[in-house]
N, CA, C and O atoms as a DFTB+ gen file, in Angstrom:
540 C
 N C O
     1  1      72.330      45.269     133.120
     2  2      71.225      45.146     134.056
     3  2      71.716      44.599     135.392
     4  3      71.358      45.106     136.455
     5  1      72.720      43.329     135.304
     6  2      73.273      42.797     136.500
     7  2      73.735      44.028     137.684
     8  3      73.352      44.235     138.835
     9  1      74.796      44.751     136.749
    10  2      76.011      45.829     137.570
    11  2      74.581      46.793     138.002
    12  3      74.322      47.084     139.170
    13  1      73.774      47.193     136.865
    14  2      72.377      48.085     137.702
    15  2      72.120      47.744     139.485
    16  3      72.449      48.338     140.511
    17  1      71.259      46.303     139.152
    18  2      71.213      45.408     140.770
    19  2      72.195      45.887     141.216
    20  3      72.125      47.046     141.626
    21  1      73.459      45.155     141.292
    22  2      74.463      44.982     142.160
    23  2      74.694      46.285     142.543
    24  3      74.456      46.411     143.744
    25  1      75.053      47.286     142.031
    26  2      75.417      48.476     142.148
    27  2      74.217      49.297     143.748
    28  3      74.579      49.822     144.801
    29  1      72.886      49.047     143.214
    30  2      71.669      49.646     144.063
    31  2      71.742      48.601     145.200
    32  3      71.087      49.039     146.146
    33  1      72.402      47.113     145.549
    34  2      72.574      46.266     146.186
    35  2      73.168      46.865     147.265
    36  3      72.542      46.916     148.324
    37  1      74.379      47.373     147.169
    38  2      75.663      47.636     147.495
    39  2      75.005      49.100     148.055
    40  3      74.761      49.066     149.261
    41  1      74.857      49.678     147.749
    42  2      74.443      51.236     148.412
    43  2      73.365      50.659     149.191
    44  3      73.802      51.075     150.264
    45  1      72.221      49.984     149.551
    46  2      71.424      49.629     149.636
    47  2      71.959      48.929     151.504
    48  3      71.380      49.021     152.586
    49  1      73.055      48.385     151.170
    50  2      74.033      47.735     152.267
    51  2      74.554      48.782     153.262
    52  3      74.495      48.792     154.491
    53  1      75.123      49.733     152.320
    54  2      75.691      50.483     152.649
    55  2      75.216      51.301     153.557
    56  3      75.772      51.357     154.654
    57  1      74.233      51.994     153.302
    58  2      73.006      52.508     154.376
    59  2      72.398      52.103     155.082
    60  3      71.676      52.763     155.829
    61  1      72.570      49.954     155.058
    62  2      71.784      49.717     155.883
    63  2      72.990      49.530     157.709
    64  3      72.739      49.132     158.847
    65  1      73.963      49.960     157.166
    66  2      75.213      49.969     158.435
    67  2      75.079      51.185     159.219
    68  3      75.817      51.447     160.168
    69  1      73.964      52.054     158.744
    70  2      73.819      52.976     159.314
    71  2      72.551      53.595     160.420
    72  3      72.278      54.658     160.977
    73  1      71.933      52.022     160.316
    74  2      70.708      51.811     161.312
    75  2      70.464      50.598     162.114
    76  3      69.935      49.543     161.764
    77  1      70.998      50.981     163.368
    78  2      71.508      49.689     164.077
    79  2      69.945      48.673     164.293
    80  3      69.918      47.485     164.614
    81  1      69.151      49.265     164.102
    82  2      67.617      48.548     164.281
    83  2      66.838      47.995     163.325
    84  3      66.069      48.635     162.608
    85  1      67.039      46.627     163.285
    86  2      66.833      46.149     162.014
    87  2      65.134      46.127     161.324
    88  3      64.739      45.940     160.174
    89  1      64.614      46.328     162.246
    90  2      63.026      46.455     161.955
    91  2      63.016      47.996     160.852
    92  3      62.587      48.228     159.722
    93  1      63.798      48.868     162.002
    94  2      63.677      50.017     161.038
    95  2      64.145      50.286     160.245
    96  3      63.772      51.261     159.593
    97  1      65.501      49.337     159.816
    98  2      66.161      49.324     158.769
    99  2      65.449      48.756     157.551
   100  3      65.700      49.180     156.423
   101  1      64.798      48.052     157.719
   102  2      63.857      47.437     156.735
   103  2      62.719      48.278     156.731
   104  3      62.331      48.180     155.567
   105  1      61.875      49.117     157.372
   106  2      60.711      49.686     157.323
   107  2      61.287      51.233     156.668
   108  3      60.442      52.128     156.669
   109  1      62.235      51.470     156.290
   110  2      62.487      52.895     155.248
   111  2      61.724      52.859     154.329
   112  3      61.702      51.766     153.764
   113  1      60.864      53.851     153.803
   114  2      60.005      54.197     152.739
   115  2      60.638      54.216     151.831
   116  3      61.673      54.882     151.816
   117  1      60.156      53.359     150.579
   118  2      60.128      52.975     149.140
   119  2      61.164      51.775     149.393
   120  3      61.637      51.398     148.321
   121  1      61.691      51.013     150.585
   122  2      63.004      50.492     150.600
   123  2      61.981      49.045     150.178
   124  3      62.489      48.594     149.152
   125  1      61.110      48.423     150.461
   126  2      60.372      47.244     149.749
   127  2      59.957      47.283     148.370
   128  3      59.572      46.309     147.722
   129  1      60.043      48.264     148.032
   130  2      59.674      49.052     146.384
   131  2      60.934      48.650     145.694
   132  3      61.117      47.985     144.674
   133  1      61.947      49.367     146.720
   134  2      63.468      48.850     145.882
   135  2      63.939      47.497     145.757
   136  3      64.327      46.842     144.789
   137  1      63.812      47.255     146.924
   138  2      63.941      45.617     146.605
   139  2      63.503      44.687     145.366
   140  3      64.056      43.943     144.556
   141  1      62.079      45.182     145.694
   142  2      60.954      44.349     144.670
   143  2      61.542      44.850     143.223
   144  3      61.028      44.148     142.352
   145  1      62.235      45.598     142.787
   146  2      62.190      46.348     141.571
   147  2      63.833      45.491     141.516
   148  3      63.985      45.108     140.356
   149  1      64.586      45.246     142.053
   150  2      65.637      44.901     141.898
   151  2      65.777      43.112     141.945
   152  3      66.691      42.331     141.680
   153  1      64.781      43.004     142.284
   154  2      64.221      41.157     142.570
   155  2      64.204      40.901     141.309
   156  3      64.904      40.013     140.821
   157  1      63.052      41.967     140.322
   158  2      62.205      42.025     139.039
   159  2      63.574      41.810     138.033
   160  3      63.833      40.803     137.373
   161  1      64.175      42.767     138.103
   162  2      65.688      42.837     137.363
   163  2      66.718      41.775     137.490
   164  3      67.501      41.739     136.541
   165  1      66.898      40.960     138.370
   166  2      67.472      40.360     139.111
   167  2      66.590      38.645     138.276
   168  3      67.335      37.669     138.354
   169  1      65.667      38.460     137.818
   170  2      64.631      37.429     137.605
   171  2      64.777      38.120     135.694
   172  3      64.913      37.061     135.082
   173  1      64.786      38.485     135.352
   174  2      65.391      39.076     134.055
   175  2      66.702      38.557     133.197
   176  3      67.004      38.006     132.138
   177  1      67.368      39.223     134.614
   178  2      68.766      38.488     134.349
   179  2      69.276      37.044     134.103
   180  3      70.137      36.578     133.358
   181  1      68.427      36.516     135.004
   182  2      68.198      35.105     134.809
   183  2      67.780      34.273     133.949
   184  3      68.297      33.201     133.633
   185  1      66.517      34.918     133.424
   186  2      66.217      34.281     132.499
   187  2      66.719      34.230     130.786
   188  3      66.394      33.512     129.840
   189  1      67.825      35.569     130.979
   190  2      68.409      36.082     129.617
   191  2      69.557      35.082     129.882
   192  3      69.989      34.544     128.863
   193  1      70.055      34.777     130.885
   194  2      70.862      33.589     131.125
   195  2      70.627      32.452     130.602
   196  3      71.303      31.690     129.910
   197  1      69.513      32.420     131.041
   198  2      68.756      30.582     130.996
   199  2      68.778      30.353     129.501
   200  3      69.167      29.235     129.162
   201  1      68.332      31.445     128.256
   202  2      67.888      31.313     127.399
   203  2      69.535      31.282     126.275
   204  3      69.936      30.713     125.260
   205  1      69.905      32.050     127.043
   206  2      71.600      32.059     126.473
   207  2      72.446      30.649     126.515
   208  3      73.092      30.281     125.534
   209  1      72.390      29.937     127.658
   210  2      72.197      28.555     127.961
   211  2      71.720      27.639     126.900
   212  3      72.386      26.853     126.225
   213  1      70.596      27.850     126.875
   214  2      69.638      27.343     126.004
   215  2      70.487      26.894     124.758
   216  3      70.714      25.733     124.419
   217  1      70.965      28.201     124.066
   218  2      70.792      28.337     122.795
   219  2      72.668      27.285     122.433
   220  3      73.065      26.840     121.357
   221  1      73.232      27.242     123.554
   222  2      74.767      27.002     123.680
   223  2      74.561      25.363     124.009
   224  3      75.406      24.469     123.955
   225  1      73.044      25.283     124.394
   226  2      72.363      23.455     124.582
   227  2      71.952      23.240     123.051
   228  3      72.196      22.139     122.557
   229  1      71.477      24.010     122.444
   230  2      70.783      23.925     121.231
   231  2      72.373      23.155     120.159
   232  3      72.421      22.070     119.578
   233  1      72.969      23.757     120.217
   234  2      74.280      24.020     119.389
   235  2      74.651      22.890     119.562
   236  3      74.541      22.211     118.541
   237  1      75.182      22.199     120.699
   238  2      76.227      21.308     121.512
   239  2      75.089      20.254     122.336
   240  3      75.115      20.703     123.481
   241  1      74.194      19.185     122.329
   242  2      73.354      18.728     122.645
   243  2      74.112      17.878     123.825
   244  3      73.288      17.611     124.701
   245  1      75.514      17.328     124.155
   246  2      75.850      17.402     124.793
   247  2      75.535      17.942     126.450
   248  3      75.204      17.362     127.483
   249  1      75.864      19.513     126.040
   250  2      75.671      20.098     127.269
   251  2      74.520      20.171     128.166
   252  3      74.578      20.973     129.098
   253  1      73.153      19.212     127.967
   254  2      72.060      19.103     128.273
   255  2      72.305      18.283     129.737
   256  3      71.659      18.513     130.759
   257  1      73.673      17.001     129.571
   258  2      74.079      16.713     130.759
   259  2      74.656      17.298     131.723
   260  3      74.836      16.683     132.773
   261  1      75.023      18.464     131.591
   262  2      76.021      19.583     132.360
   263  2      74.984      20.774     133.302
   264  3      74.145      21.506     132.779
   265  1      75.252      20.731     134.518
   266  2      74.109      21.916     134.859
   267  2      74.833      23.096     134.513
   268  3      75.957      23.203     134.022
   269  1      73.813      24.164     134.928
   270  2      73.634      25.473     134.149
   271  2      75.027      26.132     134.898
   272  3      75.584      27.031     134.268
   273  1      75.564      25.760     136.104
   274  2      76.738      26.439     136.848
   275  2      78.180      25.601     136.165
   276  3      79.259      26.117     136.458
   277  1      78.199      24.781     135.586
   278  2      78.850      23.956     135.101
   279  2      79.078      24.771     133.528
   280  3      80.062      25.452     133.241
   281  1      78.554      24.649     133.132
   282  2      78.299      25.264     131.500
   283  2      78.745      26.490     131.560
   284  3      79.606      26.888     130.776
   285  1      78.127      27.380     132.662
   286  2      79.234      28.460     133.058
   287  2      80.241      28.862     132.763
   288  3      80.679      29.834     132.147
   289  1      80.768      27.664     133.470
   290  2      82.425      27.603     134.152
   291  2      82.701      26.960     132.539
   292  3      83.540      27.660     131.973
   293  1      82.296      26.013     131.815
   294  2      83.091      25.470     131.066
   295  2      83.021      27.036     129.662
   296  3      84.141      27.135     129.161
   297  1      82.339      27.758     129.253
   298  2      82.061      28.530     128.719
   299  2      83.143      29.560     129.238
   300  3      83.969      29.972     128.424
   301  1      83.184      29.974     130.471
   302  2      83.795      31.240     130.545
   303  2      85.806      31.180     130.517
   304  3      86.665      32.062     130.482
   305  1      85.848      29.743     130.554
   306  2      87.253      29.162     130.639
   307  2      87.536      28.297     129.912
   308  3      88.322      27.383     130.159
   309  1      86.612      28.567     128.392
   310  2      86.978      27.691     127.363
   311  2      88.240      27.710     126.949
   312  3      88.923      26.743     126.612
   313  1      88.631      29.216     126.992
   314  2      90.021      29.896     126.114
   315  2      90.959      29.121     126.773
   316  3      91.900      28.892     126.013
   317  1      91.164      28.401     128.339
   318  2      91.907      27.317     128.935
   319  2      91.420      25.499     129.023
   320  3      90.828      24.972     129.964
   321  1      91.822      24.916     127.918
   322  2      91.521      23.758     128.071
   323  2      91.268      22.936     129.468
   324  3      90.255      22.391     129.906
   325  1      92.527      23.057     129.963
   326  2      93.183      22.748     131.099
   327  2      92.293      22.290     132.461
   328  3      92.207      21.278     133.156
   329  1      91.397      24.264     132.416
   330  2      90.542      24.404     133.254
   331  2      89.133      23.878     133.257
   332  3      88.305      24.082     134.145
   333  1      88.910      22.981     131.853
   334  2      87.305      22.701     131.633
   335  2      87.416      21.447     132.272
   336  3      86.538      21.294     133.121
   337  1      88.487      20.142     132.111
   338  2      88.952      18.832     131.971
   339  2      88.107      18.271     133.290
   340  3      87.495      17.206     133.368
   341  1      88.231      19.125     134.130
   342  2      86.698      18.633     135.343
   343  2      85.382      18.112     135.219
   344  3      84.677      17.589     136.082
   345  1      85.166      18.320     134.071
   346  2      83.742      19.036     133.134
   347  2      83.811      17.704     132.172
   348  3      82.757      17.121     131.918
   349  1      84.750      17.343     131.770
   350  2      84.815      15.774     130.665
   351  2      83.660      14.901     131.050
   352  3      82.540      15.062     130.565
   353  1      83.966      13.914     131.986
   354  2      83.409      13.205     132.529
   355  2      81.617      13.326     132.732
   356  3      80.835      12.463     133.130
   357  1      81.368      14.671     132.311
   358  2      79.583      15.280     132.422
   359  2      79.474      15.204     131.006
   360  3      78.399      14.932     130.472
   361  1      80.404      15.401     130.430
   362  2      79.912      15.464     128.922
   363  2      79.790      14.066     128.167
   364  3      78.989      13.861     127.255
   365  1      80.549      13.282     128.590
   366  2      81.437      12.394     127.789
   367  2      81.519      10.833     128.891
   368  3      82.277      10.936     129.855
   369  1      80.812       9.570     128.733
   370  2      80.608       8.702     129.088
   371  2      81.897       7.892     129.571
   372  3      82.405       6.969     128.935
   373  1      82.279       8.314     130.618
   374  2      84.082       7.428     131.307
   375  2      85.268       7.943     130.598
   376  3      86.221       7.206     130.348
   377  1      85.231       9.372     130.218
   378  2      86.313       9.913     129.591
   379  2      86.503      10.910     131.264
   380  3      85.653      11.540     131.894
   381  1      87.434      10.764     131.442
   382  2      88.176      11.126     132.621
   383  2      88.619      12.814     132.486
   384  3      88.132      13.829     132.985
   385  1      89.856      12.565     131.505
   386  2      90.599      13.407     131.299
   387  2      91.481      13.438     129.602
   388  3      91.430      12.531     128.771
   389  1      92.123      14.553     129.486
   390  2      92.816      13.950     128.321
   391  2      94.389      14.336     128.746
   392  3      94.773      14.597     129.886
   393  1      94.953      14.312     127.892
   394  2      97.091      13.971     127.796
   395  2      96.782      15.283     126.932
   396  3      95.688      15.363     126.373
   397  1      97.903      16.515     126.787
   398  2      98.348      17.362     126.345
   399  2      99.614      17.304     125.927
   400  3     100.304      16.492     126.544
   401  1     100.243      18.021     124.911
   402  2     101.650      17.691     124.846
   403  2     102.151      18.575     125.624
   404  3     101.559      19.621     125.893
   405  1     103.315      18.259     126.085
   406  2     104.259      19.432     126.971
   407  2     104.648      20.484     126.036
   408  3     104.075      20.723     124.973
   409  1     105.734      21.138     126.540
   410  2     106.156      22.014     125.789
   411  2     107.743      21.507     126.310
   412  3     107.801      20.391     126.827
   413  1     108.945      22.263     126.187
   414  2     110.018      22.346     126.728
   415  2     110.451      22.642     127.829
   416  3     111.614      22.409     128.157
   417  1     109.406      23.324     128.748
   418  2     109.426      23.628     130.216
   419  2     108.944      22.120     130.956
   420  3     109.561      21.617     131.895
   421  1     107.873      21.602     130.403
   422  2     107.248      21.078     130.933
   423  2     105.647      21.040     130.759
   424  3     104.766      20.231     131.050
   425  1     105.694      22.291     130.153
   426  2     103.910      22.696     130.897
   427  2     103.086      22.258     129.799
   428  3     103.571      22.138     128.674
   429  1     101.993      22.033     130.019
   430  2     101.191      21.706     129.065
   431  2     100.660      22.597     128.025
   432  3      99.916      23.468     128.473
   433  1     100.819      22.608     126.937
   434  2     100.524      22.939     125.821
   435  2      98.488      22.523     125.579
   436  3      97.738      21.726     126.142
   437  1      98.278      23.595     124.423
   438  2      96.744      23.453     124.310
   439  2      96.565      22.134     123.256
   440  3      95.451      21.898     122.789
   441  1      97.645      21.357     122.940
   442  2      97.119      20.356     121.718
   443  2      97.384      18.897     122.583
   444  3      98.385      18.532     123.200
   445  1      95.843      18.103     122.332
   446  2      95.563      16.801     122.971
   447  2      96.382      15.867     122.019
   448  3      96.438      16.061     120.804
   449  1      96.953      14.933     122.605
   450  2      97.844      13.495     121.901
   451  2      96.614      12.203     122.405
   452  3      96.720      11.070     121.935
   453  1      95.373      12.592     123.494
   454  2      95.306      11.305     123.873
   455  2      93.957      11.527     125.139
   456  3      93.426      12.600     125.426
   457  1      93.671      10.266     125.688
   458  2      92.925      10.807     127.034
   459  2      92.874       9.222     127.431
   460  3      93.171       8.191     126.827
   461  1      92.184       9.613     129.163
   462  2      92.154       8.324     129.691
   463  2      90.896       8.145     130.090
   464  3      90.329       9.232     130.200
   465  1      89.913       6.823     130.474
   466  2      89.513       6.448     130.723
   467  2      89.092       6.553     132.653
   468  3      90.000       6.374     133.465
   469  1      87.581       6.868     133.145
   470  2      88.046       6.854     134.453
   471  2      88.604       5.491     135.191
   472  3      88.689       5.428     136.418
   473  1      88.910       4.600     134.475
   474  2      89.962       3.178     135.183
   475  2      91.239       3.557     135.142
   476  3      92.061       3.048     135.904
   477  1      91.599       4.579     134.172
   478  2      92.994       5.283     134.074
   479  2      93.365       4.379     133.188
   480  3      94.371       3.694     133.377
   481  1      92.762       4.284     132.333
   482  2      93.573       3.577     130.805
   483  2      93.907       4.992     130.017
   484  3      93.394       6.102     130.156
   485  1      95.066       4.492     129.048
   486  2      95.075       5.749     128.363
   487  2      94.905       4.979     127.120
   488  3      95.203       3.802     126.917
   489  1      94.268       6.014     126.161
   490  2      94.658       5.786     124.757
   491  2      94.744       7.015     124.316
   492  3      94.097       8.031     124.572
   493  1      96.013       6.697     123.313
   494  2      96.779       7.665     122.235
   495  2      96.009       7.927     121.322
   496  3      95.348       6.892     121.233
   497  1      95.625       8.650     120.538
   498  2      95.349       9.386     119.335
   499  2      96.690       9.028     117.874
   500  3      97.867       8.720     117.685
   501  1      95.707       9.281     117.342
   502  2      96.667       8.640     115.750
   503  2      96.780      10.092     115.541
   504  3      97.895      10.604     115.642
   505  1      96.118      10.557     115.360
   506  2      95.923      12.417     115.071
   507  2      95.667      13.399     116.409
   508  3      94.678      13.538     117.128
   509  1      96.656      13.859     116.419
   510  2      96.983      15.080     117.797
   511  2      95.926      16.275     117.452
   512  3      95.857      16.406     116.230
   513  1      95.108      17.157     118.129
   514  2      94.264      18.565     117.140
   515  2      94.600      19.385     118.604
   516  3      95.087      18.978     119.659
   517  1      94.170      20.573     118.223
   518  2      94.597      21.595     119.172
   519  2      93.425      22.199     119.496
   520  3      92.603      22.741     118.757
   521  1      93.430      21.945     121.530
   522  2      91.843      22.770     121.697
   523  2      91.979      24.295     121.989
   524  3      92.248      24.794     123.082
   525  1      91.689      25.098     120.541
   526  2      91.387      26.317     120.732
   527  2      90.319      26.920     120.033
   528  3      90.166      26.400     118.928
   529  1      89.330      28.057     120.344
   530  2      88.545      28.578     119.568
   531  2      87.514      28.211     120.821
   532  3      87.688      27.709     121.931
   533  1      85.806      28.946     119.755
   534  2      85.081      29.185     120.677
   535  2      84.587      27.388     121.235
   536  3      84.359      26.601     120.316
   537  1      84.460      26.882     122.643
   538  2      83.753      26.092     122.945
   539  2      82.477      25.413     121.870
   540  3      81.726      24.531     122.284
């Protein structure tokens, strides 16, 4: 439904580069029809969002502190620990960040040893677990 919008968006643009007069660019017949019909779709989308949201609040009661652009981002970049660790601190009461183990390069590996505090205390973990799988 989104790519639908976007798609009629985009042509919609496209034609409108082709009428330097913006009154009349807007006064094309059925062009308030299209809009309105793509608003409608567009308010759809949203709400199949909201409710998708919902159900990922339902699960994880947590995420009730996290706004809906946040939950997003932590959802669509779960598969990277790395990239959620912004996102701690909304979930999780003065948890900052956490410690990963390296690997042999250097780089961080997906399994936590630990996390810090936002004063920058750290504490270690007795038991290391590995963040992978669905959020």
């Amino acid at each position: 439904r989104f790519d639908s919008v976007d798609a009629q968006w985009k042509d919609l643009m496209k034609e409108a580069v082709n009428e330097v007069n913006a009154v009349n660019a807007c006064n094309i017949e059925g062009r308030l029809e299209n809009i309105e019909g793509m608003l409608s779709n567009l308010e759809k989308c949203e709400k199949s969002l909201a409710d998708y949201l919902e159900t990922k609040r339902v699960a994880y009661p947590r995420f009730y502190f996290v706004a809906s652009a946040d939950l997003l981002d932590i959802l669509s970049k779960g598969s990277n620990p790395q990239l959620i660790l912004k996102h701690l601190p909304k979930c999780f009461d003065n948890i900052k960040t956490l410690e990963f183990q390296k690997d042999k390069e250097g780089v961080p590996t997906k399994t936590a040893i630990g996390m810090y505090s936002g004063e920058g205390e750290y504490v270690p973990w007795n038991n290391s677990f590995v963040c992978e799988g669905a959020v």
